[in-house]
C-alpha positions as CSV (number, residue, x, y, z in Angstrom):
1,X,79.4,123.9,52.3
2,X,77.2,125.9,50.6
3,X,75.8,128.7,53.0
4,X,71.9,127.7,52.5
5,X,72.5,124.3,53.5
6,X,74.3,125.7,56.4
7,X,71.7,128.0,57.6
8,X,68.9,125.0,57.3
9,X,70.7,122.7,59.5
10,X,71.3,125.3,62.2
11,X,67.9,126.1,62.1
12,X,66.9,123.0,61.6
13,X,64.5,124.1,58.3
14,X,63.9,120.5,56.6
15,X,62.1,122.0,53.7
16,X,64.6,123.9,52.4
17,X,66.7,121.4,52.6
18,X,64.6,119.8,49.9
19,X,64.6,122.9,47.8
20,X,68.0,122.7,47.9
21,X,68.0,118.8,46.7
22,X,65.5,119.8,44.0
23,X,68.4,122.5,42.9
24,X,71.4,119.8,43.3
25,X,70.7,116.2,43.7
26,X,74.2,115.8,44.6
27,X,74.8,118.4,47.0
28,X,75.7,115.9,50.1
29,X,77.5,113.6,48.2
30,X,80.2,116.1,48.3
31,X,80.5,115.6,51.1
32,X,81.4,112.1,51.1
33,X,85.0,113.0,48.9
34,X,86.5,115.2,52.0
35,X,87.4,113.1,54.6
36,X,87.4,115.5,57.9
37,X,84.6,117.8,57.5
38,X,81.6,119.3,59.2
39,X,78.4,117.9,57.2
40,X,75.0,119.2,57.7
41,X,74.2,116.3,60.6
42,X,77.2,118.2,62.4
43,X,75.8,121.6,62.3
44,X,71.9,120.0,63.2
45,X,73.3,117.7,66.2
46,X,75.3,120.4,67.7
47,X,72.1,122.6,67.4
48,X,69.8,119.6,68.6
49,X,67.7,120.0,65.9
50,X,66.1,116.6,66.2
51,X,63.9,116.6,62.8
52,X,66.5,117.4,60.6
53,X,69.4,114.7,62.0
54,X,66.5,112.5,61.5
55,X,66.0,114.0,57.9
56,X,69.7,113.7,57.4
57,X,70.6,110.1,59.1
58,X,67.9,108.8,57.1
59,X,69.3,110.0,53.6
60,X,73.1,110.1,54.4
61,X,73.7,107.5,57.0
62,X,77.6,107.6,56.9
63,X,77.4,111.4,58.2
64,X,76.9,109.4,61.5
65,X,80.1,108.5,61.7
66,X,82.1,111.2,59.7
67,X,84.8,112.7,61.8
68,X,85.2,116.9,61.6
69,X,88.3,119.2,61.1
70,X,88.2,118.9,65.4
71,X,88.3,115.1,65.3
72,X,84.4,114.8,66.5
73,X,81.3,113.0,65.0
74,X,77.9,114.5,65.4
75,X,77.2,112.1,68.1
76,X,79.8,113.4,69.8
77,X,78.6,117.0,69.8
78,X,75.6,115.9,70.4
79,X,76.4,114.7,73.6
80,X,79.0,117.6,74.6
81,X,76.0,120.5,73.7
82,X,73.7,118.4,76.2
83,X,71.4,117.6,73.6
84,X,70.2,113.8,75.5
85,X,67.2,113.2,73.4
86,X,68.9,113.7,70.3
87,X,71.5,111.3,71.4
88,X,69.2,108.8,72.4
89,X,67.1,109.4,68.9
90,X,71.3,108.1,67.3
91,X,71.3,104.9,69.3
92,X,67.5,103.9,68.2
93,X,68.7,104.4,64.9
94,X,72.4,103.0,65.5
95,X,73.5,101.4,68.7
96,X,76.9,101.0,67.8
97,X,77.2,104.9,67.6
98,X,78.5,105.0,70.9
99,X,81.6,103.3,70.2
100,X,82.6,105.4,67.4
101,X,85.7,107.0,68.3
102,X,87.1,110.4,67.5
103,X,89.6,112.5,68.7
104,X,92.5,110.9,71.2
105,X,90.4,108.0,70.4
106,X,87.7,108.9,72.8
107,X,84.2,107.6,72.4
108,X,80.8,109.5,73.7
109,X,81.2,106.6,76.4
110,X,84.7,108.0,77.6
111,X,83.3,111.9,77.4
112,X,80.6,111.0,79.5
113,X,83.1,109.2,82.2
114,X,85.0,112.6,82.0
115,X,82.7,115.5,82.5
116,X,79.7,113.8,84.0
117,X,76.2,111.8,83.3
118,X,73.7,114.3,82.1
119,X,70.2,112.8,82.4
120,X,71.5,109.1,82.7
121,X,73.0,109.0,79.6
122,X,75.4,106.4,80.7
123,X,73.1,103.7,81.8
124,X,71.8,104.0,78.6
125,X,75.0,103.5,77.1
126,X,75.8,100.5,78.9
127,X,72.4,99.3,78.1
128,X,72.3,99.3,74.5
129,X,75.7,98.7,74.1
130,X,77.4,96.8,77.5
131,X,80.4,95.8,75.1
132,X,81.3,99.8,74.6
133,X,83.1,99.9,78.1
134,X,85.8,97.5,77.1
135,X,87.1,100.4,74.2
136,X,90.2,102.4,74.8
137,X,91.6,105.6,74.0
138,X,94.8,106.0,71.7
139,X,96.4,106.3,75.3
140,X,95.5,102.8,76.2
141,X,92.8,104.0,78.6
142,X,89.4,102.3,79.3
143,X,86.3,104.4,80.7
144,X,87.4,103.2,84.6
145,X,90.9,104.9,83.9
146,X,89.1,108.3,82.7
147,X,86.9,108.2,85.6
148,X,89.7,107.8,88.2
149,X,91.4,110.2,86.9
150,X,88.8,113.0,86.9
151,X,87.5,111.1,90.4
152,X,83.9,111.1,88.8
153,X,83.2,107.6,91.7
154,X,79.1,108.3,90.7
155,X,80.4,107.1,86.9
156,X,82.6,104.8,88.3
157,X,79.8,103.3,90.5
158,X,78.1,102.8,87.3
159,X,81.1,101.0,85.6
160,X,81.9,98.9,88.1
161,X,78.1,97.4,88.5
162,X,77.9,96.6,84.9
163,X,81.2,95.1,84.4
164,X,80.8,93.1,86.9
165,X,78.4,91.1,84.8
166,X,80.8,90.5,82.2
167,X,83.2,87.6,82.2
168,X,85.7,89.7,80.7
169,X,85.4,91.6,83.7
170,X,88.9,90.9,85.3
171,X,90.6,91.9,81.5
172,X,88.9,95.4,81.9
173,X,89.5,96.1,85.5
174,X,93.4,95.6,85.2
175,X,93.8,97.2,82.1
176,X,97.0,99.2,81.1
177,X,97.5,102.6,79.7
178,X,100.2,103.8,78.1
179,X,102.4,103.8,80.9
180,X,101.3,100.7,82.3
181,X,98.6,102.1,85.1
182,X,95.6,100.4,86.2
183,X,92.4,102.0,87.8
184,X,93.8,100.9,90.8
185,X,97.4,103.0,90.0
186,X,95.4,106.1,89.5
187,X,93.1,105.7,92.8
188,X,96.1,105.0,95.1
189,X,98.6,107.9,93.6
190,X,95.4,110.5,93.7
191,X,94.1,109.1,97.1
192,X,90.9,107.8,96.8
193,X,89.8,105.3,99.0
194,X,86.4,104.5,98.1
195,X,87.5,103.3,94.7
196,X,90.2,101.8,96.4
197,X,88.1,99.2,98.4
198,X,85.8,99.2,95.7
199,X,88.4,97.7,92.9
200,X,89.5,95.6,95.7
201,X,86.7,94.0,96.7
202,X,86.3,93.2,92.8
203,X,89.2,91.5,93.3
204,X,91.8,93.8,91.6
205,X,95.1,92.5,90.8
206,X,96.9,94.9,93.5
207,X,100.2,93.0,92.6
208,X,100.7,94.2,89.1
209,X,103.4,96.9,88.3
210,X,103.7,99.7,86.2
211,X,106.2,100.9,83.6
212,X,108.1,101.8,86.7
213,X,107.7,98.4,88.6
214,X,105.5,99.9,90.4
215,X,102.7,98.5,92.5
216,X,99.6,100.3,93.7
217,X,101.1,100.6,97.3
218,X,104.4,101.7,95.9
219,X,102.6,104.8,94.1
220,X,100.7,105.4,97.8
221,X,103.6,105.6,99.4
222,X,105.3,107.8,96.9
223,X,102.8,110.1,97.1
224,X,102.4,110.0,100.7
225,X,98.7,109.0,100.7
226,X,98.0,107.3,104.0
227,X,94.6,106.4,103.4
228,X,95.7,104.6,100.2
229,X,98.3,102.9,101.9
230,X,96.5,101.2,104.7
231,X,94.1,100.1,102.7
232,X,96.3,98.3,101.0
233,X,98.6,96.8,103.6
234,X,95.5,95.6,104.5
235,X,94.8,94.0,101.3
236,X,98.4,92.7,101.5
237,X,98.3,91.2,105.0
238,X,95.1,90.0,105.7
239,X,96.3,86.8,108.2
240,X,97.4,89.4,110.2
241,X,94.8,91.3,110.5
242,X,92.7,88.3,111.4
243,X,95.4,87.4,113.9
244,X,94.9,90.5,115.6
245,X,91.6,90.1,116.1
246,X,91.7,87.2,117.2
247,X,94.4,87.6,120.0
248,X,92.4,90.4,121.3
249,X,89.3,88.8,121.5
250,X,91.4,85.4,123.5
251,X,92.7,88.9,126.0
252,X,89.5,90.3,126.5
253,X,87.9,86.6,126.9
254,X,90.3,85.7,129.4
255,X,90.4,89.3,131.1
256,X,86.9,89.1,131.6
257,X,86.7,85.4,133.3
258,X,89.5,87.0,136.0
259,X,87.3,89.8,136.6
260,X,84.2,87.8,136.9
261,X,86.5,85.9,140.0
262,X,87.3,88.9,141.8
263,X,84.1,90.4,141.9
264,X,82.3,87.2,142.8
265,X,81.4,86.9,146.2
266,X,84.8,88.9,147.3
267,X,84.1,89.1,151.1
268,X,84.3,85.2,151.2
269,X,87.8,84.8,149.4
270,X,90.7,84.9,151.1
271,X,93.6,86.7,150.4
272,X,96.1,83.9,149.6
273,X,92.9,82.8,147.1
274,X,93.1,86.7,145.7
275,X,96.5,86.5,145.5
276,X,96.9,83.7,143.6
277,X,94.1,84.4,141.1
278,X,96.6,87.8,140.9
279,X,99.6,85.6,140.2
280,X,97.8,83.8,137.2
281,X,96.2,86.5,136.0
282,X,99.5,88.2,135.7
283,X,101.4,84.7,133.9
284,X,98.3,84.6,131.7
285,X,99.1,88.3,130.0
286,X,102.9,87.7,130.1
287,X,102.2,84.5,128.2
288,X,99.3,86.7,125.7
289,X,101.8,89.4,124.9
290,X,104.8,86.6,124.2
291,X,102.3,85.7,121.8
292,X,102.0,89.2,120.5
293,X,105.3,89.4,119.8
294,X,106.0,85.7,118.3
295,X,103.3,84.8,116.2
296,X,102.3,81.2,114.9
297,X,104.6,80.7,112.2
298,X,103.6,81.4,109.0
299,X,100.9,84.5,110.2
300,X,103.6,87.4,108.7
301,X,105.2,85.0,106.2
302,X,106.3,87.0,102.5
303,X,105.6,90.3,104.9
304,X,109.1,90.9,106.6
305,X,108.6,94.8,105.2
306,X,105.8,95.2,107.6
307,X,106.8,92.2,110.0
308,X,107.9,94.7,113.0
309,X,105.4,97.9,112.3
310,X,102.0,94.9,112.9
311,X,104.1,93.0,115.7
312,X,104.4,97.0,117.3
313,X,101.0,97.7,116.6
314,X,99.3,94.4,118.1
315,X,101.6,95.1,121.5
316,X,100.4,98.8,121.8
317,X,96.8,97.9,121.1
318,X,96.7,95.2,122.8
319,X,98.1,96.2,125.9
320,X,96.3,100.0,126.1
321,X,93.1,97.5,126.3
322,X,94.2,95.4,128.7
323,X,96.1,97.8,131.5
324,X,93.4,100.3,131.0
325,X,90.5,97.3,132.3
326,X,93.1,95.9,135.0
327,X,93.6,98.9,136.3
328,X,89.8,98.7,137.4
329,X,90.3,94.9,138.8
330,X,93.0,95.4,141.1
331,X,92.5,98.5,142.5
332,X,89.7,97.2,145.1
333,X,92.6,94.3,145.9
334,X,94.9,95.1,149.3
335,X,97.6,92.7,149.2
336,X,99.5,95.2,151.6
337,X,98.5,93.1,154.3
338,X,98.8,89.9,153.3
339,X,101.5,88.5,154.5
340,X,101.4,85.1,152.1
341,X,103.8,84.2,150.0
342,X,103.2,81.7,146.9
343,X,105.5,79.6,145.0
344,X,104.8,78.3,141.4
């Protein structure tokens, strides 16, 4: 390049880059015969020196999306040098600017789901251009993979909400990269458990595998995330989380009527009527914990894996609430001198 040119476009000096015109009319169609070089709306947009990009994009158009020797169009640098008006002054000339991809295959779109989103630059993004999130790096990566992995969840926030509108939403989410990961691969192996529920409750496929054959869950447990992994057993057994619930509520419910009969009125019963309200109370959570431990059929079906850890963890929980509330019930009740016996 000659040096003048150079020095007008870093300083941004439109005029003599008209002299230099009047000199040579075809001093930037040179440009146009190398194929990876740095033209004068490089140098400007890397400067932000708005009036001459403008100058340039208006006589050389194609400079827009001419790659440099570093793989990088002047929107690109643009965006990198934190230049945010001049990069909104591209996309009023050229929306579609935002999808141009340079090196690794990475648009502006995927640098701004890496490092950050300088003065909402990637609202705008979606704005003019919604379809720009669906693009993908030479790895096979989508803007949700590259902000998992740099666990930017304010840009994946962002993502999510707008692709949520799309009905190619479910094609985007589950996307593979190169070795077969999806957003929800990353977020479980790195522990991250916001985007976790977050892909989840957009109804991410949690069953697809990797290169490996591995699930989301598998990578959890590889890595020894905890977080990540009950979030998604949960995911995986939801009937039995619903279950539990459930046959805590039917303890409390029925722990709470018994109680309600010993302390009504409790001078007036009788001990053979205090002992047998003990006696059913008692064949009541025998019968409740039976049920603990045999489930309806079909509440851990597909779930054998996990079938005795929930069946463990139902009888724990479930009987840590219950003894620790009895406790309270009978210790007012003396059967030490009641002499009655009962027969069922």
């Amino acid at each position: 390049m000659d040096e003048r040119l150079r020095e007008s476009a870093r300083t941004g000096n439109v005029s003599e880059l008209y002299r230099l015109i009047e000199r040579d009319g075809n001093i930037l169609r040179r440009f146009d015969e190398v194929e990876f070089l740095d033209t004068p709306l490089h140098i400007a947009a890397k400067e932000g020196c708005i009036g001459f990009a403008m100058e340039i994009m208006n006589l050389k158009p194609s400079f827009a999306r001419k790659l440099n020797q570093q793989g990088l169009s002047p929107i690109h640098l643009a965006v990198q040098n934190g230049h945010t008006e001049l990069v909104l002054r591209f996309l009023e000339i050229d929306k579609d600017l935002v999808r141009v991809r340079g090196k690794e295959g990475e648009t502006p779109l995927h640098h701004i789901s890496k490092v950050g989103n300088p003065d909402g630059l990637l609202d705008r993004f979606l704005e003019v251009c919604p379809d720009c999130i669906r693009d993908v790096t030479t790895q096979n990566r989508t803007s949700l993979h590259i902000a998992v992995k740099n666990e930017r969840f304010d840009i994946f926030q962002v993502l999510i909400r707008m692709l949520m509108k799309k009905d190619y939403y479910r094609e985007v989410m589950n996307q593979k990269d190169e070795d077969g990961n999806t957003a929800l691969h990353i977020a479980a192996s790195s522990n991250q458990p916001q985007v976790l529920e977050l892909l989840l409750e957009c109804k991410a496929d949690k069953h697809v595998t990797n290169q490996d054959g591995l699930t989301a869950l598998d990578l959890a447990h590889q890595h020894n995330n905890k977080d990540s992994i009950n979030i998604m057993r949960n995911c995986f057994c939801p009937r039995v989380s619903n279950f539990k619930y459930k046959l805590k509520k039917l303890i409390i419910d029925h722990a709470t009527m018994a109680s309600s009969l010993f302390s009504y009125d409790t001078d007036n019963i009788s001990s053979d009527d205090r002992n047998a309200l003990l006696v059913i109370l008692g064949l009541l959570l025998t019968a409740t914990y039976q049920a603990t431990l045999s489930p309806p059929s079909g509440v851990l079906a597909d779930q054998s894996s996990s079938k005795l850890v929930v069946q463990q963890t139902l009888f724990l929980d479930c009987t840590a609430s219950t003894a620790c509330v009895s406790c309270n019930w009978l210790r007012p009740i003396n059967m030490s001198n009641s002499p009655t016996q009962i027969n069922i």
